[in-house]
N, C-alpha and C positions, 0 to 999 in steps of 0.2 A: 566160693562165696564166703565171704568174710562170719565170721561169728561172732553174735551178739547176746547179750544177755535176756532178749527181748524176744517178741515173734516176731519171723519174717514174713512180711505180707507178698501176699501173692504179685503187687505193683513193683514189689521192689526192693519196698522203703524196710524200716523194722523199727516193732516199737517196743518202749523202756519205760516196761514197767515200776514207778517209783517205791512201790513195796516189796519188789523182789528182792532177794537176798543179798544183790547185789550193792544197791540201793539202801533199802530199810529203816523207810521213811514208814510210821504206826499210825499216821491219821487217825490219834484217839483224841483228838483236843488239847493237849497235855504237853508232849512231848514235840519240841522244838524238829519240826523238818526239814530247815531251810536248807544244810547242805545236801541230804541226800537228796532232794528235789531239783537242786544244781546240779548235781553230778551227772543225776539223769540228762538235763537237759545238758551241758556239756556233750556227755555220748553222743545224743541226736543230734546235735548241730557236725558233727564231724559226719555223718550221712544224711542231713537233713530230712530224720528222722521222726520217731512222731514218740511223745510223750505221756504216759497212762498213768493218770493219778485219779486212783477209783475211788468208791463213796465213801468219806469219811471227813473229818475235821481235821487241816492240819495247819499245825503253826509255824507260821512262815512270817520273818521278816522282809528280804527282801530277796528277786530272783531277777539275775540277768539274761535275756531271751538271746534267741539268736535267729536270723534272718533263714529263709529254711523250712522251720520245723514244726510240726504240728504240736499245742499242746494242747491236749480233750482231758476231761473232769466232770463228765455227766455225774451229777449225783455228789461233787465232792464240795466241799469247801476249804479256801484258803484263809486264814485270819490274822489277824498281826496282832500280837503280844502287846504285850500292854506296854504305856510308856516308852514308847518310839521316841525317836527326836526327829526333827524336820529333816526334810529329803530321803526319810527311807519311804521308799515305792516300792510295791508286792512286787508285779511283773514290769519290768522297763526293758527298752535295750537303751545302751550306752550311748551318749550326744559325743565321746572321742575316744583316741583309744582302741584296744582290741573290743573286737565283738561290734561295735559300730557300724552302719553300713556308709558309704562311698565308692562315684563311681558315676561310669561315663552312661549306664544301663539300670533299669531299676530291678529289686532283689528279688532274689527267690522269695517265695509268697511264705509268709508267717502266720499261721493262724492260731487262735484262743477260743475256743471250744466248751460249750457244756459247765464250766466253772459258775462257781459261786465266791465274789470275792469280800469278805469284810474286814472294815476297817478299825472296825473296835473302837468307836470312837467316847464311849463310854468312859473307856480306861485310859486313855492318851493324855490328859490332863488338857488345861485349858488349848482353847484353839478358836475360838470363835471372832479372836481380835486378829484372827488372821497369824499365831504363832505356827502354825504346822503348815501353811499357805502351800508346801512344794511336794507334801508326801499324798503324792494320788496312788490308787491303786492301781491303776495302768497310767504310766508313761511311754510314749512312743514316738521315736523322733529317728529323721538321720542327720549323719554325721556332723556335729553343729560346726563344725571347726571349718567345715569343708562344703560346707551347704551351698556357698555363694558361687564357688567353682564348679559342681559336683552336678551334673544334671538326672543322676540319677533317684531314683525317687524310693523310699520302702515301703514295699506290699504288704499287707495286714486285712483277715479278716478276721474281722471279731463279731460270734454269732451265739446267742441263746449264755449269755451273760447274765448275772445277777450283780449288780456293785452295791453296797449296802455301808453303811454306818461311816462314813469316810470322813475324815478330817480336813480333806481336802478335794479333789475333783473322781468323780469317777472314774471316766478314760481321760484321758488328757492327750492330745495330737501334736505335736511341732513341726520343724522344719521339714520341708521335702517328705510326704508320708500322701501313699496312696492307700486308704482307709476303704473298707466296706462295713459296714456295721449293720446286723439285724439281728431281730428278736432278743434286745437284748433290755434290761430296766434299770433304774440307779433309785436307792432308797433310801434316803434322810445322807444323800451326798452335800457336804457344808457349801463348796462353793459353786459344783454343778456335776450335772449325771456325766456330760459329756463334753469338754471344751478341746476349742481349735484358736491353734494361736501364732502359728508358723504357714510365714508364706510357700508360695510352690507346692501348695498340697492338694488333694483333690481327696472327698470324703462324699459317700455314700450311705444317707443312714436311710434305714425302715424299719418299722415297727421298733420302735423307741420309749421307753414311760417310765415317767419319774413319778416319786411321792416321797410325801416329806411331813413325815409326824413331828419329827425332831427337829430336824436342817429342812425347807423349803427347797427341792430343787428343781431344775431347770438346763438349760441349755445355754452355752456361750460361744461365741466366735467372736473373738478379739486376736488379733494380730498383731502381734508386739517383735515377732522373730523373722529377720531378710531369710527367706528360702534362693533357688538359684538364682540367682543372675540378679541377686537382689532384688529379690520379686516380695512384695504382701501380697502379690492375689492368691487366691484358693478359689476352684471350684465344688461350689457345696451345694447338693440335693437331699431335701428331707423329705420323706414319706411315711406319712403314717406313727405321728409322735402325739402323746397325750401327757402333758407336761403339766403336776401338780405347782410349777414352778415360775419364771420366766424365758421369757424368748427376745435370746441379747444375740443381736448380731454387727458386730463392729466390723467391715471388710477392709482390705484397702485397693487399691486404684486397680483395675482390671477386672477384677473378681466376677464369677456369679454365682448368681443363689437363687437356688430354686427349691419351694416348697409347698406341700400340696398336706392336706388331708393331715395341719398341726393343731390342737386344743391345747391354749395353755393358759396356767392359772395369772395371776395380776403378776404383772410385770413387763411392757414391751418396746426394745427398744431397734430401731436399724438406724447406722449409720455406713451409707452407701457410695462417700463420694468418688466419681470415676468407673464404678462397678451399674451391670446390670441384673437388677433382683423381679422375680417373678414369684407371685405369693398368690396361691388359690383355694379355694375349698377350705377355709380354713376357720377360726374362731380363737382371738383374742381377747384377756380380759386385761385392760390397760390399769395401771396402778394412779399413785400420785403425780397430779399436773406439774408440780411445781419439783419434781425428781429430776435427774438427768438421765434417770433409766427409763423413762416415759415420756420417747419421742423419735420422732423420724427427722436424721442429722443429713444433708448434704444429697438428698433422692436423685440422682444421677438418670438410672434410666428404669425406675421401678413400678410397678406394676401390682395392683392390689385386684384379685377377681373372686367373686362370689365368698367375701370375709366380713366375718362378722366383728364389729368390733365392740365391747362391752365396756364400758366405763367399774371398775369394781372397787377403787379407791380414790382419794381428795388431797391435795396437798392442802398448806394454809391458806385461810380463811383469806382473800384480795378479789381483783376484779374477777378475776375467773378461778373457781375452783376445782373444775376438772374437767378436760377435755380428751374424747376419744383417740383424738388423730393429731397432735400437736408435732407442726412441721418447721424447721430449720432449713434454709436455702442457704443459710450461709451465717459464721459464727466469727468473733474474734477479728471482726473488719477484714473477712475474707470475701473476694469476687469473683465467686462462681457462676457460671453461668448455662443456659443450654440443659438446663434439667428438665426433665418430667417426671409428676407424679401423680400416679392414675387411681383410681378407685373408680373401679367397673361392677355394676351390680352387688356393691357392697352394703350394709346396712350396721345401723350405728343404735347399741342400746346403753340402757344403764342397769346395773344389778340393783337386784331388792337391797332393803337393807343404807343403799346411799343416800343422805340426806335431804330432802326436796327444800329445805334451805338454801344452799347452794348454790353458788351460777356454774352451768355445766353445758359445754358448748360440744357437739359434735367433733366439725373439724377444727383447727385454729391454724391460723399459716401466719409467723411473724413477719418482719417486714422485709419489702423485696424490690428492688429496682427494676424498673421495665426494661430497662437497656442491657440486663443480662438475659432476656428472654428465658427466664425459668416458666413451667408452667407448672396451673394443677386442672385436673382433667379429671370431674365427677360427674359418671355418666350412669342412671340408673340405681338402682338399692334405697336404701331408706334412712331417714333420721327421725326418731323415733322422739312423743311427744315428751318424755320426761327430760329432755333437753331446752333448757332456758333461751339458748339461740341456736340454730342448725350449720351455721358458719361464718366463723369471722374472718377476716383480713384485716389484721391488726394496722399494718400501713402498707398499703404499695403493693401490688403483684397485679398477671394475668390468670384470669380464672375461666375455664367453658364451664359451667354446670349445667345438665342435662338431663331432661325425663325422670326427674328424681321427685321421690313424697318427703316431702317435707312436713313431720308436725308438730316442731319446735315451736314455743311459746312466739319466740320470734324468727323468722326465716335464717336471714342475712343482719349480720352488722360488719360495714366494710369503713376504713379511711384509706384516703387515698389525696396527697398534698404533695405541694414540690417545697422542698425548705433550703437552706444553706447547704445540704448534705447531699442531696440530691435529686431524683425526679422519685421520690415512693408515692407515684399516681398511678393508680387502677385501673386496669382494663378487665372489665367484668362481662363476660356474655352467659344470659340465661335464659336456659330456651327448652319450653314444652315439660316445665315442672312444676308439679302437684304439690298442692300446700292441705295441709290439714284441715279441717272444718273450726277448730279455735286459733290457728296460727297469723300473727301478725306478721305482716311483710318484710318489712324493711328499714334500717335504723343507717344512717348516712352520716360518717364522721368528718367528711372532708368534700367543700364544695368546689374544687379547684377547677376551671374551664379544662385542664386538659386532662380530668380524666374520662373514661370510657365506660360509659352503661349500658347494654345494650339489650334488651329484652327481643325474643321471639316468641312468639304462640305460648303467651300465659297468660291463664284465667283466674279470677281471681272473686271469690264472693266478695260483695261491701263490706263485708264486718273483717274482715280480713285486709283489707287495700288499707291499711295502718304505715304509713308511712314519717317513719322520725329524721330527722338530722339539725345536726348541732350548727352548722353555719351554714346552712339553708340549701335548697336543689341549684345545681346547674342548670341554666337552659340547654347543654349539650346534651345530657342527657336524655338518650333515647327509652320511648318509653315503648309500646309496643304489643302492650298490656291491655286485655280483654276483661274488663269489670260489672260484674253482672249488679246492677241497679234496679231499686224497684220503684225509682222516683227519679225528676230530674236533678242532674249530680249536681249542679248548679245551685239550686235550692236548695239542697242539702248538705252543701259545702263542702263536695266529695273531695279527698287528696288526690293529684294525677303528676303523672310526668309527662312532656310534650311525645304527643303520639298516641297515648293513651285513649281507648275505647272506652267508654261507658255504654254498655248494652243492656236494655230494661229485659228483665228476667221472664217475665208475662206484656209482651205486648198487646198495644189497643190501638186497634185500626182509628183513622185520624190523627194518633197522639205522634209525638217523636220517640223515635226506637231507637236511636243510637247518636252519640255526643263523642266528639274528638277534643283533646284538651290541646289548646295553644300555650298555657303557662303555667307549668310548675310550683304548685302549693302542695305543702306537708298537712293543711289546714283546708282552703278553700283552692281548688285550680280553679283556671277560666276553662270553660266550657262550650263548644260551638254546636250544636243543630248538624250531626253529617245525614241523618235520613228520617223520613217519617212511614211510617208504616200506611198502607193505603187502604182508604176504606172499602 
């Protein structure tokens, strides 16, 4: 059996100890570590052995890992010296080069262990314009040179983690990297706890939590690096993250993401196009409307279930000043098509504290061509009354809304028109949803014959059947609508859409009990006699 300077475990392996005499690294805070902390790890990478840096403070610039080996630090801390320049990172392996990984198979497993890493961002000098943007405390990537040939991937767990004061990201993921991540926190990390930004990777986190007294942080998945075969997808599952911060996830064409049981503070953005995202159990508080970090880009094939979404901040003061769920089908005269985005028993609030001045709409979905058959699909949850309208359709889309409480000042405002540009007319069906006890119906921007209204099993109090539009109802327009009346709608100049019920709320034997509307008024409809109550 070979001898080491370490103990030999019973498995096999042998670990190297960084304060042994071999070594002797002092973990007083003081005295610089960084080689004897390499050297260990050097040893263990030639047995892919395991690394012991026990409790103490020690100062470390920067350490190159090696695929392999265990490095554990219950108890210790790592911190970097003051006045770093950009690209020193604590723990990294190499993107070329010796120590790199590459290869037709993915690595021996690497794990990081029990550590405590900070970044001392106190003493680093300016950073917040983004000067230090590359020096995270974990980097982890493989071989960048060789990624796109290389189907091999690097194995990494990283568990019971502290990342603190950083100037830059906490973990940082790239190319080709099969990640596990738990129990681990990031604390006043400048530009995120934990970012993923290279394709071909696959990344498991649980129990995850940021905070952010100093730096605000959060979570990122933005994809900027080809993994094999030229790939941006990653598949990413998140569990159990309580994020002081935001929840950015940028994927590219393939990708999924899945995540259950995430709280995170104001911030939320997904851009999903070509990928399928699943999002449950969860609780977002959305920032400013008018951000590009506050909104769902390109929903491919996503899915929102039992999530709460909070409105927690406003952008500038125009038509609309903040919206929970602000949806893009398509950007930059692109034509996408064949999307779905769902929200399944989701419900839509606003935080204290935001101003009831303000217009603050639940959903908002810009504008969308029918002939790309995108949909949006809100079935059950709530929208909650401190919302000025509960969902707009700026121009043009297909919407099912369903069995949903609605008690937005106004329901719906939708347009829907054919122009020079092309068919952005509406096909809206709303069927078997509850409106508040103050909420007003419906406001109608576009009265084009071909678009599509279509109402099922909704009931509606008269104080409530508020119906507006700017260039008056369609007669296409199906209406379908149950309005409980306490007089004849006729005489009282009820609004209806063709199809439309008017049902008297306490009928009287003799009288007439129910009125069907032939013609569409915002003001007065016609009204017909369908039955009389018998005495």
């Amino acid at each position: 059996m070979p001898t080491y300077d370490g103990t030999v475990l019973d498995s096999g392996g042998a670990v190297f100890n960084v304060r042994s005499a071999t070594y002797g690294a002092v973990g007083n805070g003081v005295a610089d570590d960084t080689a004897a902390i390499q050297a260990a790890v050097n040893a263990a990478a030639a047995v892919r052995g395991t690394v012991l840096i026990p409790p103490g403070t020690y100062m470390v610039t920067a350490i190159q890992l090696a695929a392999g080996i265990t490095l554990s630090g219950y108890g210790a801390t790592l911190k970097r010296p003051a006045s770093q320049p950009n690209w020193t990172r604590t723990l990294y392996m190499a993107g070329t080069g010796s120590g790199s990984w590459s290869g037709t198979s993915d690595s021996p497993l690497l794990t990081i262990e029990g550590l405590t890493l900070d970044g001392n961002s106190a003493s680093q000098g300016s950073y917040r314009a983004y000067q230090l943007e590359q020096s995270h405390l974990i980097f982890l990537t493989a071989n960048t040179s060789s990624a796109a040939t290389s189907p091999g991937r690097l194995r990494v767990n990283l568990r019971d983690l502290v990342l603190r004061n950083s100037v830059a990201d906490g973990i940082s993921l790239y190319v080709n990297v099969d990640a596990q991540v738990s129990n681990c926190r990031a604390d006043d990390c400048f530009r995120g706890g934990l970012t993923v930004t290279g394709g071909y990777s696959r990344v498991q986190v649980q129990n995850f939590a940021t905070t952010g007294a100093v730096d605000v942080t959060g979570i990122d998945v933005e994809i900027d690096g080809a993994g094999y075969g030229g790939s941006l997808a990653v598949d990413a599952v998140f569990d159990g993250m309580v994020l002081d911060g935001d929840f950015d996830v940028a994927v590219g064409s393939g990708s999924t993401v899945t995540a259950t049981n995430v709280v995170s503070g104001p911030g939320f953005y997904l851009y999903a196009q070509g990928s399928t995202v699943r999002i449950a159990d969860s609780r977002f508080q959305v920032g400013s409307y008018s951000s590009e970090g506050n909104r769902i880009v390109y929903p491919h094939d996503v899915t929102f279930q039992n999530v709460v979404f909070e409105l927690a901040g406003v952008g500038e003061v125009g038509a609309v000043d903040g919206a929970s769920a602000h949806i893009y089908w398509n950007v930059a005269n692109s034509t996408v098509g064949g999307q779905r985005c769902r929200f399944l028993d989701c419900d839509f609030r606003v935080a204290s504290g935001v101003s009831s001045s303000l217009t603050l709409v639940g959903i908002y979905a810009e504008a969308d061509l029918l002939e790309y058959d995108n949909r949006l699909i809100v079935q059950g949850g709530s929208i909650s009354s401190a919302y000025d309208v509960g969902l707009v359709m700026a121009q043009g889309g297909r919407w099912i809304v369903k069995e949903m409480e609605v008690e937005a000042a106004t329901g719906f405002d939708w347009t829907g028109v054919t122009t020079q540009w092309g068919a952005y007319t509406a096909d809206l069906r709303i069927e078997r949803v509850v409106f508040g006890g103050s909420t007003r119906y419906m406001h109608v921007g576009g009265s084009d014959a071909a678009n599509i209204l279509d109402h099922r099993d909704v009931v509606l109090e008269a104080a409530q059947n508020v119906l507006g539009a700017t260039y008056g109802l369609a007669a296409t327009y199906r209406g379908g609508r149950i309005i409980r009346v306490t007089a004849d709608p006729t005489a009282t100049n009820t609004p209806g859409l063709v199809g439309d019920r008017a049902r008297r709320a306490t009928p009287a034997a003799g009288a007439a009990y129910e009125w069907i509307c032939t013609a569409a008024s915002t003001t007065a409809a016609t009204w017909k006699v369908a039955s009389t109550l018998s005495a």
